[in-house]
C-alpha positions in Angstrom: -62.5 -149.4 -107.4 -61.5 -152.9 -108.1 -57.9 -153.6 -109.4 -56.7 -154.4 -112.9 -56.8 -157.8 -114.1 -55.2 -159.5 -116.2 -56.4 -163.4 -118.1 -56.0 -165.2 -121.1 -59.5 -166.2 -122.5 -60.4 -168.3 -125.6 -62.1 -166.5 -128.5 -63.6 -168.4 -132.1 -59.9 -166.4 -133.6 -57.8 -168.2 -130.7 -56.4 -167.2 -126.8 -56.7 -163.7 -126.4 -55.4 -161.7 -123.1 -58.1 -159.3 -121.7 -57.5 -156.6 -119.2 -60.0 -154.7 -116.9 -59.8 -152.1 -114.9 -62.2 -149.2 -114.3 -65.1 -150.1 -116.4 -62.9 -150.8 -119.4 -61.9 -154.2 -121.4 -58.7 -154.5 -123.4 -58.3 -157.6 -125.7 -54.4 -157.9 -126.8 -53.1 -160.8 -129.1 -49.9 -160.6 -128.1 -48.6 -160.8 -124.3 -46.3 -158.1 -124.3 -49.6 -155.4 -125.1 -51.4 -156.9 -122.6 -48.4 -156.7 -119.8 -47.5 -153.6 -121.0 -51.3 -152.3 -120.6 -51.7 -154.6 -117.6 -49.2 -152.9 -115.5 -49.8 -148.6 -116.6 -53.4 -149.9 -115.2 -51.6 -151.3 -111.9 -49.8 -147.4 -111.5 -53.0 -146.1 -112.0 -54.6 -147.8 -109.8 -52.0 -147.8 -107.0 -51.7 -143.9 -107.6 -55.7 -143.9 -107.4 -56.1 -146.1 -104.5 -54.1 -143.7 -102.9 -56.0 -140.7 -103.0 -59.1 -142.7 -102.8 -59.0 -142.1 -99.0 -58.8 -138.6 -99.2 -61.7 -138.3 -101.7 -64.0 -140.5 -99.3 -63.6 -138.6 -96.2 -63.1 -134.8 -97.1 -66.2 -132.9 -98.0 -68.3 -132.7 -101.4 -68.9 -129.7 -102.7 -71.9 -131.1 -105.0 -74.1 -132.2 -101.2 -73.1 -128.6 -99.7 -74.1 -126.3 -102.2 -77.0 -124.0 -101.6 -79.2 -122.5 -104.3 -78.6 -119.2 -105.4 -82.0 -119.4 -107.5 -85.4 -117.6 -106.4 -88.3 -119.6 -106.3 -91.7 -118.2 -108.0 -94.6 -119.2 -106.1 -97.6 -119.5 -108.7 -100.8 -117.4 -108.1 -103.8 -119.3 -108.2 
């Protein structure tokens, strides 16, 4: 996961700030949205960062499960 950011771009209604983070855009007018936004993004992804460690090297339970369902061969 790639960490928020935070720039000013030009759009045809004027300078707009954009945020990303985790597959999502935000487009504030005013700086103190965008800041605001910018850093609860920055927790999140310090908090998720983290853990991101843990998820990577401890087992998955969706690669170790074993089917519990029969299988019906068909006659011929």
């Amino acid at each position: 996961m790639t960490a928020p950011t935070l720039k000013r771009i030009k759009t045809a209604d004027g300078f707009m700030w954009e945020i990303a983070y985790a597959g999502m855009i935000k487009q504030h007018s005013q700086s103190w949205q965008a800041v605001i936004f910018y850093h609860q993004a920055m927790q999140c992804y310090q908090r998720d960062a983290g853990s991101l460690s843990a998820l990577l090297h401890g087992p998955d339970p969706t690669n170790h499960v074993e089917s519990t369902s029969s299988t019906i061969q068909n006659d011929p």
